[in-house]
C-alpha positions in Angstrom: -3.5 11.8 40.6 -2.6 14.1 37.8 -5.0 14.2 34.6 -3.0 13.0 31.8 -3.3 15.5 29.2 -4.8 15.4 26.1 -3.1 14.6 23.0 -3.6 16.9 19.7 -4.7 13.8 17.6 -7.1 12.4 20.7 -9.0 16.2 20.0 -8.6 15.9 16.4 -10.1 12.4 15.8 -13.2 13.5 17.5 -14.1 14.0 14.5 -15.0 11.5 11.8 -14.3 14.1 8.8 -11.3 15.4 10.9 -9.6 12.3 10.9 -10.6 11.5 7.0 -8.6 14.8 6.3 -5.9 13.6 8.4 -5.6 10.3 7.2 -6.6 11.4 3.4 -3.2 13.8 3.3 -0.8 11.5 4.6 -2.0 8.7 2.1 -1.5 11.3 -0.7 1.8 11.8 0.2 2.9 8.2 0.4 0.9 7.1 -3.3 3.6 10.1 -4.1 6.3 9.0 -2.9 6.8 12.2 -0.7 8.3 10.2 2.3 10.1 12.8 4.0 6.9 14.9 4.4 5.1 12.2 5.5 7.5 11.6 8.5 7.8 14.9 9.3 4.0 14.9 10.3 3.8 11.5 11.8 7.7 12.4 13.4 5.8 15.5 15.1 3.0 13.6 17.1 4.9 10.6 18.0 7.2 13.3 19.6 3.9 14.5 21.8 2.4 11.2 22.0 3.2 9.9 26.5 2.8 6.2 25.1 5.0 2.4 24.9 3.4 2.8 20.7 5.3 5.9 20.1 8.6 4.6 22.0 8.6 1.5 19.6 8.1 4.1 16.2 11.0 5.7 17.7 13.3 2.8 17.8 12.3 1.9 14.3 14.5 4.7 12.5 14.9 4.8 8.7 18.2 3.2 8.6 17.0 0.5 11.1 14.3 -1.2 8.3 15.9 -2.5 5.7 15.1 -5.1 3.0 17.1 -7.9 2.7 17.4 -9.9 -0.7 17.6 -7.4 -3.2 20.8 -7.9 -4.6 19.5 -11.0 -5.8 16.0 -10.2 -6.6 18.4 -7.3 -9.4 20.2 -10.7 -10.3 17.2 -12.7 -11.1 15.9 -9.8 -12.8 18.9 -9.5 -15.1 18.9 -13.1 -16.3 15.4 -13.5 -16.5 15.5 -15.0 -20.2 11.9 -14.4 -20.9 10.7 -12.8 -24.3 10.4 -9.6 -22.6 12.3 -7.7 -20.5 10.8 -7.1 -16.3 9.1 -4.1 -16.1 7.0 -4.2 -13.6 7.4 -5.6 -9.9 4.2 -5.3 -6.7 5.8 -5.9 -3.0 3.6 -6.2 0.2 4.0 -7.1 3.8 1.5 -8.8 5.7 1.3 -11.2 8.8 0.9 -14.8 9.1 -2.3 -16.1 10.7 -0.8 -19.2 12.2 1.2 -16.7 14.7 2.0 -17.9 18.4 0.9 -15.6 20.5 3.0 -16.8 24.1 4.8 -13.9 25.7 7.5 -12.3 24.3 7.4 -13.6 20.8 7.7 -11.1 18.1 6.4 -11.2 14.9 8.5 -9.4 11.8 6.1 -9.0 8.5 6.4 -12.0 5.4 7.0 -10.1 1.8 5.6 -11.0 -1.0 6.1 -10.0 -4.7 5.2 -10.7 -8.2 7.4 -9.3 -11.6 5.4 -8.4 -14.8 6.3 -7.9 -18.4 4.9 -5.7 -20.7 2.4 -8.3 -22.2 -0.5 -8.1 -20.9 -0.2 -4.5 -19.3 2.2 -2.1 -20.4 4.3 -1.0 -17.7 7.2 0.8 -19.0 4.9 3.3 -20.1 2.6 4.1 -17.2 2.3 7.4 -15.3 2.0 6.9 -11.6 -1.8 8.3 -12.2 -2.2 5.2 -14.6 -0.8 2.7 -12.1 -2.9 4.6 -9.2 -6.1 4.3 -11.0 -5.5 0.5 -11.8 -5.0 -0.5 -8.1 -8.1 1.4 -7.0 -10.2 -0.9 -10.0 -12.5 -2.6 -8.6 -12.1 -5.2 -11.1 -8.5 -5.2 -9.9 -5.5 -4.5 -12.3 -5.1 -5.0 -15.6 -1.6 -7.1 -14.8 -3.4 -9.7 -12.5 -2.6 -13.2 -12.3 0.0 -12.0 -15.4 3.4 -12.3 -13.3 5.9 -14.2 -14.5 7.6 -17.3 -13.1 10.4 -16.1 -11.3 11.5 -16.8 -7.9 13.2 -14.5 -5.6 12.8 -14.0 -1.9 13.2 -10.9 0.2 12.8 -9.9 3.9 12.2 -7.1 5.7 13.6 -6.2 9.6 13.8 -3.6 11.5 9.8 -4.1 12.3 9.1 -6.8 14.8 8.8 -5.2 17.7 6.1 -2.5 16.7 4.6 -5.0 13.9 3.8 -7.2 17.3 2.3 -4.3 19.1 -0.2 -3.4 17.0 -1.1 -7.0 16.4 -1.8 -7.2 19.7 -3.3 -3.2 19.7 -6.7 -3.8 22.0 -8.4 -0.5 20.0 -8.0 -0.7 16.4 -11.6 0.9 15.9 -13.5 4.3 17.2 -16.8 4.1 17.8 -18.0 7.8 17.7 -21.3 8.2 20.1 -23.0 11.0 20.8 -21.2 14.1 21.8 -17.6 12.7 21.6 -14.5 15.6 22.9 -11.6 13.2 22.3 -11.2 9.8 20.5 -9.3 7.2 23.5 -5.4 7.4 23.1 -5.0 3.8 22.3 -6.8 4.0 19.3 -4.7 7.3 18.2 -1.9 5.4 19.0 -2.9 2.4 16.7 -3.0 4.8 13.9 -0.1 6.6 14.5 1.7 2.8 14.7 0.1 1.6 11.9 1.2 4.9 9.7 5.0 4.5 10.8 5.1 1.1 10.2 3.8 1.6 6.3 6.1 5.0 5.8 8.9 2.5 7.0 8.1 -0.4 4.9 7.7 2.1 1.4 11.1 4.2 2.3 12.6 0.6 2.9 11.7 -0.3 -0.6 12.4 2.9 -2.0 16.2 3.2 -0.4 16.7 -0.6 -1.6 15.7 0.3 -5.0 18.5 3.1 -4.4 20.9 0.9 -2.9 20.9 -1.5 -5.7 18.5 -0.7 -8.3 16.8 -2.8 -10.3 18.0 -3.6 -14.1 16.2 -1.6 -16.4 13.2 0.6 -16.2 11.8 -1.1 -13.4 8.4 0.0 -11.9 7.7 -0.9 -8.7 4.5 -0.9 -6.5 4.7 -1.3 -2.9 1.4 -2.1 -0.2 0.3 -3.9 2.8 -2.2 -7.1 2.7 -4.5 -6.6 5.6 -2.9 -3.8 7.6 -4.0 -0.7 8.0 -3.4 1.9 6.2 -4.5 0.4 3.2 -2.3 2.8 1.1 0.1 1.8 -1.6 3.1 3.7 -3.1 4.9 4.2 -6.8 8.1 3.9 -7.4 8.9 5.4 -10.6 12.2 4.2 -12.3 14.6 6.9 -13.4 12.6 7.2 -16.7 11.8 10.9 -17.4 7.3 11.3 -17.2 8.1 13.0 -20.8 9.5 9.4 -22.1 6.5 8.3 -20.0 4.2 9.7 -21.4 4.9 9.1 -25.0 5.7 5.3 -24.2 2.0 5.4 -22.8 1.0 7.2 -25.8 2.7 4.1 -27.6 0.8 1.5 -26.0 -1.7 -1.1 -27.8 -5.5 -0.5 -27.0 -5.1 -4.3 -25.8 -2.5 -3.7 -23.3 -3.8 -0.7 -21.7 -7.6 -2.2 -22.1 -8.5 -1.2 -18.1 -8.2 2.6 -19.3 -10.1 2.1 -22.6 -13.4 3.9 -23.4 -15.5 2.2 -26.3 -17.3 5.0 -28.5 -19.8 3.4 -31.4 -19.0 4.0 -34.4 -22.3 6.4 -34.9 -21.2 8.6 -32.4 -20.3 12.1 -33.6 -19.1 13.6 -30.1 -16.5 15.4 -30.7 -12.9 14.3 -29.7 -12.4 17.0 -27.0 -15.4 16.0 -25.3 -14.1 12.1 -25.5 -10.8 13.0 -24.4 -12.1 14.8 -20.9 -14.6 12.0 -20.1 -11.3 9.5 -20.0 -9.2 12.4 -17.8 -12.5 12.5 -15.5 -13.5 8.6 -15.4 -9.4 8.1 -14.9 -9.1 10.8 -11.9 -13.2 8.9 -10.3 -10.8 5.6 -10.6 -8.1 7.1 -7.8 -10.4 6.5 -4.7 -9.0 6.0 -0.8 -9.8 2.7 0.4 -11.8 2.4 3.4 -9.7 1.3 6.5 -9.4 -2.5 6.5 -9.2 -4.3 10.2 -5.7 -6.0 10.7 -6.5 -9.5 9.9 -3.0 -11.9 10.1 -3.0 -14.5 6.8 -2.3 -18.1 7.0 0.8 -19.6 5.8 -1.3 -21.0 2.6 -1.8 -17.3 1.6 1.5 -16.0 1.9 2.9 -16.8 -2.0 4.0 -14.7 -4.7 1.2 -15.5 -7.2 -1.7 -12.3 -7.4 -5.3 -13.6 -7.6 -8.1 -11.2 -6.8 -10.7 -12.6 -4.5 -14.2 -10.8 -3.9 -14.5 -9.1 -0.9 -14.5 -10.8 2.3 -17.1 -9.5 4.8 -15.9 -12.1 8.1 -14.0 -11.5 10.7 -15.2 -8.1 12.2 -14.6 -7.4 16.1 -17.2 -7.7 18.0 -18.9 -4.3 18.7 -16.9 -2.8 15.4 -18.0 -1.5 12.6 -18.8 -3.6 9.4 -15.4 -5.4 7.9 -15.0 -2.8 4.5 -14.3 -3.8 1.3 -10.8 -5.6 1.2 -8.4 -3.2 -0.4 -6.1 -3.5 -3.7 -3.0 -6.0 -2.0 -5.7 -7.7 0.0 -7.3 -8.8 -3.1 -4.2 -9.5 -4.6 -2.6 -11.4 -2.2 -5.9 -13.5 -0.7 -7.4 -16.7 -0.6 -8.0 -18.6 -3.7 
């Protein structure tokens, strides 16, 4: 029987730091909305990749994902007769746990969303650094549990079929002992899935948003709630980052509170030095989540509303390494 040959990523995820790198890149790339490169790297091993994972990222092309509901969600928006206009908007995907697992079913990811006003946390005038910083908080964002009451409901397709697969993925963790040559294909596979399946979900929102975009200067943040990769993207509206910047610049100490530094009043350290502790402490806040095991919700968890929850540390395989911290949508989206 002929030795089935070694895939790149297999040789490359030997190594722990390796596969940080790896990883590390392509989740910079998303958080910056730089979808195109992203696919071109993921495009390039799931074209080597002998495997069924790589045939179902294949048949889940850009134009196949689409978001359903958005036309409506821009409606809503529009008459939303609050004192304040909609400037903000989060979006995950995330599975149900009450899923039947008989042959043959698929299983497409729920959506959920909130929609914030400037308030409580000034939107319209943060940077993508800003909005970066505030969903790696570990105090979580300064917009939680601020959305407003608005319902809309979207959908996602496109994903069943390779949403199912890595549900049922029987290697979503590496366990690297002693002198390891190549990490086992179904585990590069899970991550090459999982990677697709999140760069398809973020250009879906992003070509929605293009579609039909969203009235007024509409920031949106996109993520997953319990999927891996735990990575999130920013969606800029079609503000330029100088009118950014100065509406940021414009903000109340109150409203942007999670980036404020408190200086007593006896302290005579000079502004320059004030004003590179805040770049430094801003750039310490824009940390990569550690890799969160796939964990399906229940149908009581899947709402709109965003409550942060401490970190749940149940649930690990057997075998696996600890459960890590639940990431930024995980917290968002999770149990009361």
């Amino acid at each position: 029987m002929q030795a089935r040959t070694v895939h790149a990523l297999q040789t490359l995820f030997a190594s722990a730091e390796a596969e940080t790198a790896w990883v590390d890149h392509l989740c910079m790339l998303i958080e910056q909305a730089r979808f195109d490169e992203a696919e071109a790297i993921l495009a390039a091993e799931i074209a080597t990749l002998d495997a069924d994972m790589a045939r179902l990222c294949q048949a889940a092309p850009r134009e196949a994902v689409e978001i359903s509901g958005w036309p409506e969600l821009a409606e809503r928006i529009e008459l939303h007769e609050g004192e304040l206009p909609i400037t903000g908007l989060t979006l995950a995907i995330g599975n149900d746990g009450d899923l039947d697992f008989e042959k043959g079913k698929v299983h497409a990811p729920y959506m959920m969303l909130g929609l914030y006003t400037d308030e409580a946390w000034h939107w319209s005038g943060a940077t993508r650094e800003v909005l970066l910083a505030e969903c790696s908080a570990e105090d979580g964002p300064g917009w939680a549990g601020t959305d407003e009451d608005l319902e809309a409901f979207l959908e996602i397709s496109g994903l069943s079929a390779l949403n199912t697969a890595l549900i049922h993925s029987k290697q979503r963790h590496f366990i690297r002992e002693g002198d390891v040559s190549h990490a086992p294909v179904r585990y590069v596979e899970f991550v090459v899935g999982s990677w697709w399946r999140a760069l398809r979900f973020h250009q879906a929102v992003a070509d929605a948003q293009a579609a039909h975009p969203l009235p007024g200067r509409v920031t949106i943040v996109s993520g997953m709630v319990d999927m891996r990769p735990d990575v999130v993207s920013v969606h800029l509206s079609d503000a330029a980052p100088a009118v950014q910047a100065a509406a940021a610049a414009e903000a109340s100490p109150m409203a942007m509170a999670p980036l404020a530094f408190a200086v007593d009043d006896d302290d005579e350290e000079p502004a320059e030095e004030i004003e590179a502790e805040a770049e430094v402490s801003v750039i310490n806040l824009i940390t990569r989540k550690p890799i969160e095991e796939e964990k399906p919700l229940s149908g009581a968890d899947l709402r709109r509303r965003f409550h942060p929850e401490p970190a749940n540390d149940a649930g690990a395989e057997a075998g696996a390494a600890p459960e890590p911290k639940r990431g930024f949508f995980a917290r968002m989206f999770g149990r009361r």
